[in-house]
Backbone and ligand atoms as CSV (ligand in chain L), in Angstrom:
chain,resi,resn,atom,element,x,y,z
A,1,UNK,N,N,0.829,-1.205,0.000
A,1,UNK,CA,C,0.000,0.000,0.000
A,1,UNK,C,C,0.870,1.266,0.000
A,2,UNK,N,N,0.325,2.316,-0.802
A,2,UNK,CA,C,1.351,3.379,-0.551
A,2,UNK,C,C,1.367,4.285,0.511
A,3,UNK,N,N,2.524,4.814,0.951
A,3,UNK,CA,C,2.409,5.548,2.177
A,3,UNK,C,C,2.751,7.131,1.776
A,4,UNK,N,N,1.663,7.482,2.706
A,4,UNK,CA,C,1.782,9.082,2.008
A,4,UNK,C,C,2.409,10.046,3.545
A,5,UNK,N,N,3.536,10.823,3.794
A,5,UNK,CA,C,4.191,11.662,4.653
A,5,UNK,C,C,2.787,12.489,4.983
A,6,UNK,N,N,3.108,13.686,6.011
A,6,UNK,CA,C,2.328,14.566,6.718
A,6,UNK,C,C,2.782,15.832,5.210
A,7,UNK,N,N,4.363,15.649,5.078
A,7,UNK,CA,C,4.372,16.430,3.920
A,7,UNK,C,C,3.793,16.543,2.458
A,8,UNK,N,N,3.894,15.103,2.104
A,8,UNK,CA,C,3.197,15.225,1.124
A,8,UNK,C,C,1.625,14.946,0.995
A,9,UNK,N,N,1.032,15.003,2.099
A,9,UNK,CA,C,-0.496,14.815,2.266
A,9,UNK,C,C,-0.933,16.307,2.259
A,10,UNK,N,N,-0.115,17.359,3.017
A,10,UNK,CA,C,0.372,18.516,2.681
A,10,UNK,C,C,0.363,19.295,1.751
A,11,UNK,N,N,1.286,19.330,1.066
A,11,UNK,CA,C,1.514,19.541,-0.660
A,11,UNK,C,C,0.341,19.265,-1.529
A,12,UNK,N,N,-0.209,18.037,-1.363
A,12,UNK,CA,C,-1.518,17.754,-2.534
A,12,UNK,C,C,-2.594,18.180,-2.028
A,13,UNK,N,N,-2.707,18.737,-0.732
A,13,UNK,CA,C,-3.753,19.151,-0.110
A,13,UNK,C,C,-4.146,20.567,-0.696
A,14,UNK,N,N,-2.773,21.415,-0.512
A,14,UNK,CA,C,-2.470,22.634,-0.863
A,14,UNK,C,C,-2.661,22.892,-2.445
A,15,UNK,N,N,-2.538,22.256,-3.387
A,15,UNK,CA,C,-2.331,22.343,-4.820
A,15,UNK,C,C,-3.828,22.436,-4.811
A,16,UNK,N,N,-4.501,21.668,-4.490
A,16,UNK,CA,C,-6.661,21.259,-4.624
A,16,UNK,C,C,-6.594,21.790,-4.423
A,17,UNK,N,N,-6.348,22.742,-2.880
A,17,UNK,CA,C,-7.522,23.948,-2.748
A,17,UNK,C,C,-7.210,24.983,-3.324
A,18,UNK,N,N,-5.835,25.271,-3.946
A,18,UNK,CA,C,-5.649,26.433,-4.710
A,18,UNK,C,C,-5.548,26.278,-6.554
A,19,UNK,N,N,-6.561,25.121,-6.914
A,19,UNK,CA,C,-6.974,24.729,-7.745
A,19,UNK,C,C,-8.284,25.002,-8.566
A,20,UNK,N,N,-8.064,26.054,-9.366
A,20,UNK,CA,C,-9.151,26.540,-10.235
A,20,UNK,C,C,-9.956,25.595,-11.057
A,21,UNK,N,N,-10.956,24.682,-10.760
A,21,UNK,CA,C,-10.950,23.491,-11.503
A,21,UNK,C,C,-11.553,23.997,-13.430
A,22,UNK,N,N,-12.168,25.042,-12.528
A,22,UNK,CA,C,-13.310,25.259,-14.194
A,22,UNK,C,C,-11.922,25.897,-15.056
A,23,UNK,N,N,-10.511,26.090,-15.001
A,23,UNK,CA,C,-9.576,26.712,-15.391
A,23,UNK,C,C,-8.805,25.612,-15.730
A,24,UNK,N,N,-8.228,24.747,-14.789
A,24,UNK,CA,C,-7.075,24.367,-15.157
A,24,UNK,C,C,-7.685,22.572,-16.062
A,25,UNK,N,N,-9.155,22.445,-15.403
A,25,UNK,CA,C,-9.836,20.972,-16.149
A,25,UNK,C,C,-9.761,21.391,-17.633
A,26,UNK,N,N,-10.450,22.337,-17.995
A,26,UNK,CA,C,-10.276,22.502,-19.555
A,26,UNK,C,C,-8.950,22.659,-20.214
A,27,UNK,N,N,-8.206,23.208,-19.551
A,27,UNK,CA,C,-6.767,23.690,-20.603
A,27,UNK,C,C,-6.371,22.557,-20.204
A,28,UNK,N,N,-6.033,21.399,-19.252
A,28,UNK,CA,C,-5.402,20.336,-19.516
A,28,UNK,C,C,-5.770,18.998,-20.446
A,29,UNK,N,N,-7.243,19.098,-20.115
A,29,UNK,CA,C,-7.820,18.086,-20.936
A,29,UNK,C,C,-7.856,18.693,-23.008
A,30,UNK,N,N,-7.828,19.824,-23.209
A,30,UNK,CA,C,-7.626,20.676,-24.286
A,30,UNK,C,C,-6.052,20.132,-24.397
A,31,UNK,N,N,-4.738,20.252,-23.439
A,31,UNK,CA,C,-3.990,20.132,-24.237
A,31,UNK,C,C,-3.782,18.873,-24.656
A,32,UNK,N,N,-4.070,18.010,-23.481
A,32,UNK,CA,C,-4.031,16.171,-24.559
A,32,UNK,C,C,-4.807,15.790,-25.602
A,33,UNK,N,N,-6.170,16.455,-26.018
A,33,UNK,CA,C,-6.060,16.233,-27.012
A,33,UNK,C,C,-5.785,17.022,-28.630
A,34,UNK,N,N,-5.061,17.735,-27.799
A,34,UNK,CA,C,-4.065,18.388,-29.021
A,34,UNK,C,C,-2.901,17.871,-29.150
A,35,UNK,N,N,-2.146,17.565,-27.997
A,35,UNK,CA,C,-0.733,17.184,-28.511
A,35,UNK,C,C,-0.915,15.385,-28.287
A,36,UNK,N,N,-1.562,15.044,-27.754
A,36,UNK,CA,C,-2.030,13.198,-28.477
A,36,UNK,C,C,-3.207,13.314,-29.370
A,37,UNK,N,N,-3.024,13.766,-30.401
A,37,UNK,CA,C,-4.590,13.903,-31.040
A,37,UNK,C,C,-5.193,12.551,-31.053
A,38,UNK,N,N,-4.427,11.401,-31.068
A,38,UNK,CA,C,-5.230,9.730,-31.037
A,38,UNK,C,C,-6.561,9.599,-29.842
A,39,UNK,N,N,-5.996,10.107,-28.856
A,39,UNK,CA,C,-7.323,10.493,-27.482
A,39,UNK,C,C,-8.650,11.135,-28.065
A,40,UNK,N,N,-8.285,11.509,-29.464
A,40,UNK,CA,C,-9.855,12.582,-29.488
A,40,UNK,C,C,-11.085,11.329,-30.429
A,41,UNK,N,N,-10.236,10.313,-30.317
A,41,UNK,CA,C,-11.109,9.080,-30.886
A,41,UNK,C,C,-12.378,8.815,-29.882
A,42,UNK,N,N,-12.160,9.102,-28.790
A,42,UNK,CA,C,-12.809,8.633,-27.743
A,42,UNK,C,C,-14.409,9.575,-27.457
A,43,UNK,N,N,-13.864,11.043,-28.035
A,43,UNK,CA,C,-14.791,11.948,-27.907
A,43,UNK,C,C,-15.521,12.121,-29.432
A,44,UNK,N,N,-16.182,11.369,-30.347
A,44,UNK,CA,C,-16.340,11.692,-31.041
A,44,UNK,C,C,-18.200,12.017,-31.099
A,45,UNK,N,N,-18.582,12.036,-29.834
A,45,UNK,CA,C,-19.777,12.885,-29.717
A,45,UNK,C,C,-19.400,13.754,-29.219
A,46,UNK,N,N,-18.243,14.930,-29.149
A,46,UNK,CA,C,-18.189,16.323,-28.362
A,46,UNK,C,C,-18.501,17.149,-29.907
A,47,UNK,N,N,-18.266,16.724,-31.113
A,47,UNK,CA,C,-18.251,17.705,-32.086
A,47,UNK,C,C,-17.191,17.930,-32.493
A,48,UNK,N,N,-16.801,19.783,-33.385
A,48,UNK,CA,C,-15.586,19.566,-33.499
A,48,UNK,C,C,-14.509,18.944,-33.064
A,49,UNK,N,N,-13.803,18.602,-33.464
A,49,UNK,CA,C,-12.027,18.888,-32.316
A,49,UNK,C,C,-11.152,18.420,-33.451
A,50,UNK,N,N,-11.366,19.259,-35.026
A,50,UNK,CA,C,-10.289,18.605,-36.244
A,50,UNK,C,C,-9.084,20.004,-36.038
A,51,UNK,N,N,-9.043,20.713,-35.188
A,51,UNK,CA,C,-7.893,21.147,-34.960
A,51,UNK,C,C,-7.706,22.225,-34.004
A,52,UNK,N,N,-6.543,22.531,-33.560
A,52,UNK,CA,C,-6.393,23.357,-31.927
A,52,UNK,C,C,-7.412,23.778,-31.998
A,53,UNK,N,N,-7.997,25.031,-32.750
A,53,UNK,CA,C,-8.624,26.219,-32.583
A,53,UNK,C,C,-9.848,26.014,-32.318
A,54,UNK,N,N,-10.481,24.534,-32.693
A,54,UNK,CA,C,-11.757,24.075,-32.808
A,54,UNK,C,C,-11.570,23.594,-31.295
A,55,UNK,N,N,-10.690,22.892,-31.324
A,55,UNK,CA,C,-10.612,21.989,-29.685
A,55,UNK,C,C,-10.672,22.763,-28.472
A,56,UNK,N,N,-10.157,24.582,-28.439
A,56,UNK,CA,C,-9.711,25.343,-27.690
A,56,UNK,C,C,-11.177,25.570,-27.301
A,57,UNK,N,N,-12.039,25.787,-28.328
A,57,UNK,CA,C,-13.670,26.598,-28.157
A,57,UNK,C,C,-15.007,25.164,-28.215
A,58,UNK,N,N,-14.176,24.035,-27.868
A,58,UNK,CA,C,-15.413,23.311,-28.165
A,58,UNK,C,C,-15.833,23.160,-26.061
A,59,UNK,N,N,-17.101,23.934,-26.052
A,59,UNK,CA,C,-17.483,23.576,-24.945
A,59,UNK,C,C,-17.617,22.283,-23.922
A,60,UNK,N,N,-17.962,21.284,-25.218
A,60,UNK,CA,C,-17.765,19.763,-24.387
A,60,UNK,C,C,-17.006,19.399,-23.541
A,61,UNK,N,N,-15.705,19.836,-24.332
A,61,UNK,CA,C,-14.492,19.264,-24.174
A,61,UNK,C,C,-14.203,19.986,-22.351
A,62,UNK,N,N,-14.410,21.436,-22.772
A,62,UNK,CA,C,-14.026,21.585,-21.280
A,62,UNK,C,C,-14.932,21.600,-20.528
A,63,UNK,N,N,-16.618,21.138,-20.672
A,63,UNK,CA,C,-17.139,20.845,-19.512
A,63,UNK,C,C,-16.130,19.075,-19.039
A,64,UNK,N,N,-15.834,18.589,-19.774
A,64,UNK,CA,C,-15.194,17.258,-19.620
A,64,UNK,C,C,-14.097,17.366,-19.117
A,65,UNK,N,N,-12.930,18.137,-19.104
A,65,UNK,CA,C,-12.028,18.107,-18.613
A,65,UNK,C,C,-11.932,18.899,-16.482
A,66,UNK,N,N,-13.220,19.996,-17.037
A,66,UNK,CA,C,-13.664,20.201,-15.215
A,66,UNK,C,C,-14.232,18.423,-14.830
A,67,UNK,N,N,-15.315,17.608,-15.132
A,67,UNK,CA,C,-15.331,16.239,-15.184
A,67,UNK,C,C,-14.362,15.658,-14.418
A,68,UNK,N,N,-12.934,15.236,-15.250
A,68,UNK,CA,C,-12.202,14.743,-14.539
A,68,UNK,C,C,-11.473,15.223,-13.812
A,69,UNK,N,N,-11.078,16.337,-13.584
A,69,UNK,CA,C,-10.951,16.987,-12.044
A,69,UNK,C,C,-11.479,16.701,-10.981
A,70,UNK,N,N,-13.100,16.419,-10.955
A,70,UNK,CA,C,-13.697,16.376,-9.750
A,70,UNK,C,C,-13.145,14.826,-9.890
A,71,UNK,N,N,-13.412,14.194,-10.787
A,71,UNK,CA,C,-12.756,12.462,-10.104
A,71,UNK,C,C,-11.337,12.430,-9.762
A,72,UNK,N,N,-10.846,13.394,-9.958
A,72,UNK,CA,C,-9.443,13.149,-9.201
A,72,UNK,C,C,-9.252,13.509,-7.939
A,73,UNK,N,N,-10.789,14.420,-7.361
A,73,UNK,CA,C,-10.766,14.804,-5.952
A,73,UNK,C,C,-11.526,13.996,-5.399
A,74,UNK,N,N,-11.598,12.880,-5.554
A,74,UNK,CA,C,-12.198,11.616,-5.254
A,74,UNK,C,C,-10.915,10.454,-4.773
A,75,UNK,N,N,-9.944,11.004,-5.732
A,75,UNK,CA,C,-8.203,10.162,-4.837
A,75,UNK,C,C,-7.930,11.143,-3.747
A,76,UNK,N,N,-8.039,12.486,-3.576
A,76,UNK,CA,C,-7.733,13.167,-3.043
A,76,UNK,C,C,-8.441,12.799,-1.545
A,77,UNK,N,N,-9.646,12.482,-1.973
A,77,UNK,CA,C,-10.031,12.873,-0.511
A,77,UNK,C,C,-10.069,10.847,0.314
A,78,UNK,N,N,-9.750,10.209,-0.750
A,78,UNK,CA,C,-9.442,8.976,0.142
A,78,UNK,C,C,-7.988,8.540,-0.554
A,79,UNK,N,N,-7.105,9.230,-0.119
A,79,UNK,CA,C,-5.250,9.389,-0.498
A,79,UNK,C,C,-5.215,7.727,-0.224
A,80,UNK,N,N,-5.741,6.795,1.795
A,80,UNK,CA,C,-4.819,5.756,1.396
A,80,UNK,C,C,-5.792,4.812,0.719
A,81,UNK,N,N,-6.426,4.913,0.043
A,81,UNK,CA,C,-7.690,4.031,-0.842
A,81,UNK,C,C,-7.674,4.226,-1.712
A,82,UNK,N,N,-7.031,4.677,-2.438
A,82,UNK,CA,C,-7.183,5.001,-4.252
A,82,UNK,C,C,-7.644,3.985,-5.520
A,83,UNK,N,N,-6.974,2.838,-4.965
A,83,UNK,CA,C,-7.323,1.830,-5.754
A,83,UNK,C,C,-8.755,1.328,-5.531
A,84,UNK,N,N,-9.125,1.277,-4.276
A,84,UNK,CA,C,-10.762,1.010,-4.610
A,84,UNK,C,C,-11.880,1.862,-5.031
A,85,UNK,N,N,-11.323,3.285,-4.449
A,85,UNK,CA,C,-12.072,4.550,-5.173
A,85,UNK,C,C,-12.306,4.608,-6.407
A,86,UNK,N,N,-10.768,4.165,-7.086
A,86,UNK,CA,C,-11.182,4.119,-8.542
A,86,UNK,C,C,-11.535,2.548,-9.264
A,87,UNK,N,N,-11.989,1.667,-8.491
A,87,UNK,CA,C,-12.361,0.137,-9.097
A,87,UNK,C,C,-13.470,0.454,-10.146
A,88,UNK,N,N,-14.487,1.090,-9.943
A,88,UNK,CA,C,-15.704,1.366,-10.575
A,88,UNK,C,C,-15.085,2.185,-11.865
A,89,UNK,N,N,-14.566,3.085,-11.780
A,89,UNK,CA,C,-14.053,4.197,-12.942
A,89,UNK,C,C,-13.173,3.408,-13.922
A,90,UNK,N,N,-12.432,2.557,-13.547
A,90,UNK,CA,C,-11.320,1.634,-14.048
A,90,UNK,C,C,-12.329,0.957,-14.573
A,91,UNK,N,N,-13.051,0.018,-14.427
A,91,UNK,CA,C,-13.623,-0.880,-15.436
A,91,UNK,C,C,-14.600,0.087,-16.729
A,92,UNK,N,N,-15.147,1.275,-15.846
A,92,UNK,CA,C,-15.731,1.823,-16.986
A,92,UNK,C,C,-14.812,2.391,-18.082
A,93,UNK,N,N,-13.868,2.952,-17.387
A,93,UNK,CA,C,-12.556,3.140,-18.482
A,93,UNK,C,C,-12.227,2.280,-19.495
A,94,UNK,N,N,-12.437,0.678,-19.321
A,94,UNK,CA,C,-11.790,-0.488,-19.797
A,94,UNK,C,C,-13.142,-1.090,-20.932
A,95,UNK,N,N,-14.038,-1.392,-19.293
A,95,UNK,CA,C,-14.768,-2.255,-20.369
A,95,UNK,C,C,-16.138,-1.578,-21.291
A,96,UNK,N,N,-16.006,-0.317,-21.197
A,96,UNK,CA,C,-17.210,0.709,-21.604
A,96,UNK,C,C,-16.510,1.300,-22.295
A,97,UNK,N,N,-15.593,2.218,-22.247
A,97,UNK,CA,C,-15.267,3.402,-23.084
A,97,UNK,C,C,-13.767,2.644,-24.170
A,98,UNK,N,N,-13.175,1.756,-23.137
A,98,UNK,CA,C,-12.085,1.287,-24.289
A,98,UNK,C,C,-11.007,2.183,-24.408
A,99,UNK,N,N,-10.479,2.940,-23.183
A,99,UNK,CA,C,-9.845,3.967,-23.123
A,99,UNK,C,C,-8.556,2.952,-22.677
A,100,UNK,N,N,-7.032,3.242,-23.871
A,100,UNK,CA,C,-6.291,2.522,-23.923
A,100,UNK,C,C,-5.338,3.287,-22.262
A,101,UNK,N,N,-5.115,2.459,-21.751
A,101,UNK,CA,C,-4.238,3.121,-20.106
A,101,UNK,C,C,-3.296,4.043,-20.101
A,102,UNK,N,N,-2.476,3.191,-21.379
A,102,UNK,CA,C,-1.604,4.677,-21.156
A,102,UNK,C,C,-1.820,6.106,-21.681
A,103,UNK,N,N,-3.239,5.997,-21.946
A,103,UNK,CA,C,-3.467,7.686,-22.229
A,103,UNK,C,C,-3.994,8.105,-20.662
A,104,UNK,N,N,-3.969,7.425,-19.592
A,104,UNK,CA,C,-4.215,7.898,-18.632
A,104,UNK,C,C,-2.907,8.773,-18.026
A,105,UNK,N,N,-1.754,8.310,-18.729
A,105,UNK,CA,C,-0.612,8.794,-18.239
A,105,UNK,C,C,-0.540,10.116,-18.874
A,106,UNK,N,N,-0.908,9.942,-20.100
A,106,UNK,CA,C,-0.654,11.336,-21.137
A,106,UNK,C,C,-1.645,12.737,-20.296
A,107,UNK,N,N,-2.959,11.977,-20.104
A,107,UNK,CA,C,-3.374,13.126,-19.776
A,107,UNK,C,C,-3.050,13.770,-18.031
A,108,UNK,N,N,-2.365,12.897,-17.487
A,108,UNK,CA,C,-1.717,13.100,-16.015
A,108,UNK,C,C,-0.799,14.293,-16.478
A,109,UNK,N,N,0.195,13.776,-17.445
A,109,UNK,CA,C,1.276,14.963,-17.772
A,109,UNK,C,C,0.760,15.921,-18.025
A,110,UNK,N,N,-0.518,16.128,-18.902
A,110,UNK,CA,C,-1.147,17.347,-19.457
A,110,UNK,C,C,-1.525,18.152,-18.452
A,111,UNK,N,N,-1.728,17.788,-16.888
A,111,UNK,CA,C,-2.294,18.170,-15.859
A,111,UNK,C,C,-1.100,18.632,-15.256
A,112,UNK,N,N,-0.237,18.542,-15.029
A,112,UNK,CA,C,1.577,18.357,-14.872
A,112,UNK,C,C,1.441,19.973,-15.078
A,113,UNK,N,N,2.283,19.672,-16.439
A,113,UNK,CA,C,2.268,21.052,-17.040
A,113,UNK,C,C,1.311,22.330,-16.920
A,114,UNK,N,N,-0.116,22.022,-16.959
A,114,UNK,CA,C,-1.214,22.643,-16.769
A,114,UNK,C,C,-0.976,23.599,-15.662
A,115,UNK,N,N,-0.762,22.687,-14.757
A,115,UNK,CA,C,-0.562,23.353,-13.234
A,115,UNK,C,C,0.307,23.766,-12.500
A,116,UNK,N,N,1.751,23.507,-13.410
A,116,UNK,CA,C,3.082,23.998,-13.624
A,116,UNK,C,C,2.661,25.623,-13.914
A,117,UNK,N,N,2.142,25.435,-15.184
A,117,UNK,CA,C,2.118,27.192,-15.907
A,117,UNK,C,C,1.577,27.633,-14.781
A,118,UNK,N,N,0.665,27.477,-14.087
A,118,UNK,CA,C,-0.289,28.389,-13.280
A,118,UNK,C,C,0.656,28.688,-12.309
A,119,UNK,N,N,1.368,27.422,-11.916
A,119,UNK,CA,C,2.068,27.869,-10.135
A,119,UNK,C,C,2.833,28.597,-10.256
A,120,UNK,N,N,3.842,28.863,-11.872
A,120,UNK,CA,C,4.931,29.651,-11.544
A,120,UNK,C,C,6.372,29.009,-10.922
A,121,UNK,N,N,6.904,30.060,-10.431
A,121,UNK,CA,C,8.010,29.625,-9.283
A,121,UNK,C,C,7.372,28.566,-8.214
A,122,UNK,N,N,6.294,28.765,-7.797
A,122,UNK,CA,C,5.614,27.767,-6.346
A,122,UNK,C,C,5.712,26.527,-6.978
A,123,UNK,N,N,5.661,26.014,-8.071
A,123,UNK,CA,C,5.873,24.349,-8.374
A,123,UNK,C,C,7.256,24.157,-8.358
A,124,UNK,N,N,7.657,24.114,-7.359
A,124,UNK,CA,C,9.301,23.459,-7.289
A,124,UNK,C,C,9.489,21.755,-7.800
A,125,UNK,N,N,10.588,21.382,-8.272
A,125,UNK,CA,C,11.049,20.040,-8.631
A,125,UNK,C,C,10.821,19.682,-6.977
A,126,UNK,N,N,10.458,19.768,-5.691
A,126,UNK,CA,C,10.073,19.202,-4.844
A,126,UNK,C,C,8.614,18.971,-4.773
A,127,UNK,N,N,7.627,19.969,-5.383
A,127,UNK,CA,C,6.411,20.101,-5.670
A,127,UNK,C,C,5.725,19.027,-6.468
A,128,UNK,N,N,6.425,18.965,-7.519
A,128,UNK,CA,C,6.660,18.486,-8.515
A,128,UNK,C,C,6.880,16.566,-8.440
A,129,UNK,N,N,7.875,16.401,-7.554
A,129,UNK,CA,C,7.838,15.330,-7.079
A,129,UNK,C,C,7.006,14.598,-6.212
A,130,UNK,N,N,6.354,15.306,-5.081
A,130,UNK,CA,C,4.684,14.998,-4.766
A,130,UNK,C,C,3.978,14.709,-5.724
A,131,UNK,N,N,3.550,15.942,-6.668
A,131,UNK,CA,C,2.367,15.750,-7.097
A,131,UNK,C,C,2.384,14.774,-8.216
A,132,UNK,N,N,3.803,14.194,-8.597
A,132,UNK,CA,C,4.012,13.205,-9.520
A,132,UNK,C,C,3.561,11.618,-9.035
A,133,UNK,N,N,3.857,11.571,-7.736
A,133,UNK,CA,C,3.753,10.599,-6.855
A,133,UNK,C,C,2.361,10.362,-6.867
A,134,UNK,N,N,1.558,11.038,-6.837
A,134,UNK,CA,C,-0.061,11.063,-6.592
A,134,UNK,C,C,-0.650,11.102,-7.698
A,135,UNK,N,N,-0.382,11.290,-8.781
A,135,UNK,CA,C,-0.560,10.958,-10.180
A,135,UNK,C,C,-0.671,9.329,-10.544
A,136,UNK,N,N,0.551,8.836,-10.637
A,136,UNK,CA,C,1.143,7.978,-10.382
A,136,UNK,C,C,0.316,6.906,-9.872
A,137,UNK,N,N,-0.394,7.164,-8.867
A,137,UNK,CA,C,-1.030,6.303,-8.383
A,137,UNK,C,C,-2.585,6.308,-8.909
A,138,UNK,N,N,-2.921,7.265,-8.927
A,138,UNK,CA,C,-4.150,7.559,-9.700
A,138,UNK,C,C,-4.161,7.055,-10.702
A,139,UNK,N,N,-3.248,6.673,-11.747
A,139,UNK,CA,C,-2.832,6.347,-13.231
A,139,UNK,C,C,-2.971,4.878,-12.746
A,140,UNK,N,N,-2.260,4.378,-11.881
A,140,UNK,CA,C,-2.332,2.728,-11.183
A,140,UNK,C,C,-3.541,2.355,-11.349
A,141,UNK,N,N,-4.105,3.410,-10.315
A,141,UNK,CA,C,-5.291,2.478,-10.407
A,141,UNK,C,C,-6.409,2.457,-11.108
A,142,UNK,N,N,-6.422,3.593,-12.208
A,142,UNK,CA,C,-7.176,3.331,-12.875
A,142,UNK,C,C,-6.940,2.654,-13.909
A,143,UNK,N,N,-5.699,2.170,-13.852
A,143,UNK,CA,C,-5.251,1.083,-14.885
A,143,UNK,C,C,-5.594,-0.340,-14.406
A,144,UNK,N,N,-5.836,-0.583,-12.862
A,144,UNK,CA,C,-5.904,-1.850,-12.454
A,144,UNK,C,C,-6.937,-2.752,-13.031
A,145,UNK,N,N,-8.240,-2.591,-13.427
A,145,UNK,CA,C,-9.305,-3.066,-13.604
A,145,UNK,C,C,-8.731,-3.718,-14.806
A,146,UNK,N,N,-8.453,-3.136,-15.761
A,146,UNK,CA,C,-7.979,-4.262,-17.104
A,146,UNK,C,C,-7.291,-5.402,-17.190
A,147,UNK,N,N,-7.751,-6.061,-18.536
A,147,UNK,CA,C,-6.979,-7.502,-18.062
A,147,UNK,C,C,-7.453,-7.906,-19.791
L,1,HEG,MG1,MG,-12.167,9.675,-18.256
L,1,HEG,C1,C,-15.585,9.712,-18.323
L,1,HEG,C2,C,-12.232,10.598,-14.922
L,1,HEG,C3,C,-8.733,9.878,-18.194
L,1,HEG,C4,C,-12.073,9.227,-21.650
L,1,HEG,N1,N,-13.612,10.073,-16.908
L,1,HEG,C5,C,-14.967,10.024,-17.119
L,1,HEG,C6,C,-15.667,10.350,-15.907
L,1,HEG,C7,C,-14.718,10.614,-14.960
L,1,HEG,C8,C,-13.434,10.445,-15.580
L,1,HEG,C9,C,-14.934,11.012,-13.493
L,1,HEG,C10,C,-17.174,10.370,-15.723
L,1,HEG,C11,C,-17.590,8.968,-15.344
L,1,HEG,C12,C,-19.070,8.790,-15.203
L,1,HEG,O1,O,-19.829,9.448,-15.924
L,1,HEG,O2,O,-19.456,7.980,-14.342
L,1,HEG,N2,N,-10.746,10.138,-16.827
L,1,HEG,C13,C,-10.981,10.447,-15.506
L,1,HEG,C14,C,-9.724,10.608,-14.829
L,1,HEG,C15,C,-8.744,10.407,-15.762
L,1,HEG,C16,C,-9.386,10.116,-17.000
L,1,HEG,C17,C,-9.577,10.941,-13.365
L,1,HEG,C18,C,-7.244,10.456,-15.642
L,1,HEG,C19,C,-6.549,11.220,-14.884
L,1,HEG,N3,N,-10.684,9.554,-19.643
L,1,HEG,C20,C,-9.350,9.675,-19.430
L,1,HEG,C21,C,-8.635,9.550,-20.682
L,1,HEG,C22,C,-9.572,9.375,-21.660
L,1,HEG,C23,C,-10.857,9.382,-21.011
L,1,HEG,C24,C,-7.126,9.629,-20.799
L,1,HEG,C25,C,-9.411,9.200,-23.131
L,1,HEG,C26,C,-8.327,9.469,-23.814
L,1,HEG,N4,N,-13.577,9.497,-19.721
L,1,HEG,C27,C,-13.319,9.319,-21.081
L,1,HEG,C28,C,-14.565,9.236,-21.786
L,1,HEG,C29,C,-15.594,9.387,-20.824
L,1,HEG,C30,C,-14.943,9.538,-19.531
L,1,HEG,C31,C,-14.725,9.023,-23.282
L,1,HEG,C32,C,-17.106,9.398,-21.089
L,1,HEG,C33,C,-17.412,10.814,-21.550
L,1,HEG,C34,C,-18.863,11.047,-21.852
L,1,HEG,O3,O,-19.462,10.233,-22.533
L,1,HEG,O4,O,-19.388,12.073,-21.389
């Protein structure tokens, strides 16, 4: 099971609440599927998304990307349970939507960066290393359900 410090329970605590979701859900989920355009297979009831400019203004997309924000404050708020929090989401990932795993990673990074630009100087390579850690696991387990 993973073990999470007072510090880094800390750190990811601090990033959520100073987390714009209706801000940073759209521009991250916007940038994966711009720079993995293969992910936009998945959305092909949002409408446009045949290129940035369409993807930037298609409303779907970023009511969907606030979406998975709130399920990531669902690891957040049970840090040492993650894997069963996400048992239900993982199979729908798998055996419903067909969402290949490692785009779970792609769009983790997209969230990375996302929240990099915003912090500025405050995302230190110590920051950075938390919130990678908690990714990480989130990506686990919503990868676990497949088989
Ligand atoms: Mg997924 C639905 C969370 C990555 C494609 N995703 C959802 C839902 C949540 C969620 C909470 C709503 C589930 C429901 O309605 O019960 N997604 C989520 C997280 C992450 C992730 C936390 C990774 C960090 N999703 C992801 C990726 C893809 C994808 C990488 C595809 C490339 N998700 C996807 C699709 C739906 C959801 C197609 C259904 C969208 C819809 O029909 O509205």
């Amino acid at each position: 099971m993973v073990k999470w410090s007072d510090e880094e329970r800390k750190v990811i605590s601090t990033i959520f609440s100073n987390l714009d979701y209706d801000d940073i859900g759209p521009k991250a989920l916007r940038r994966c599927l711009i720079v993995y355009p293969w992910t936009q297979r998945h959305f092909s009831t949002f409408g446009d998304l045949t290129t940035p400019a369409a993807i930037m203004k298609n409303e779907k997309a970023a009511a969907h990307g606030i979406k998975v924000l709130h399920g990531l404050d669902r690891a957040l708020k049970n840090m040492d349970n993650i894997k069963a929090t996400y048992a239900e989401l993982s199979i729908l990932h798998s055996e419903k939507l067909h969402v290949d795993p490692d785009n779970f990673k792609l769009l983790a990074d997209c969230l990375t960066i996302t929240i990099a630009a915003k912090m500025g100087d405050c995302f230190t390579a110590a920051t950075q290393v938390i919130f990678q850690k908690f990714l990480c696991v989130v990506v686990s387990a919503l990868g676990k359900q497949y088989h």
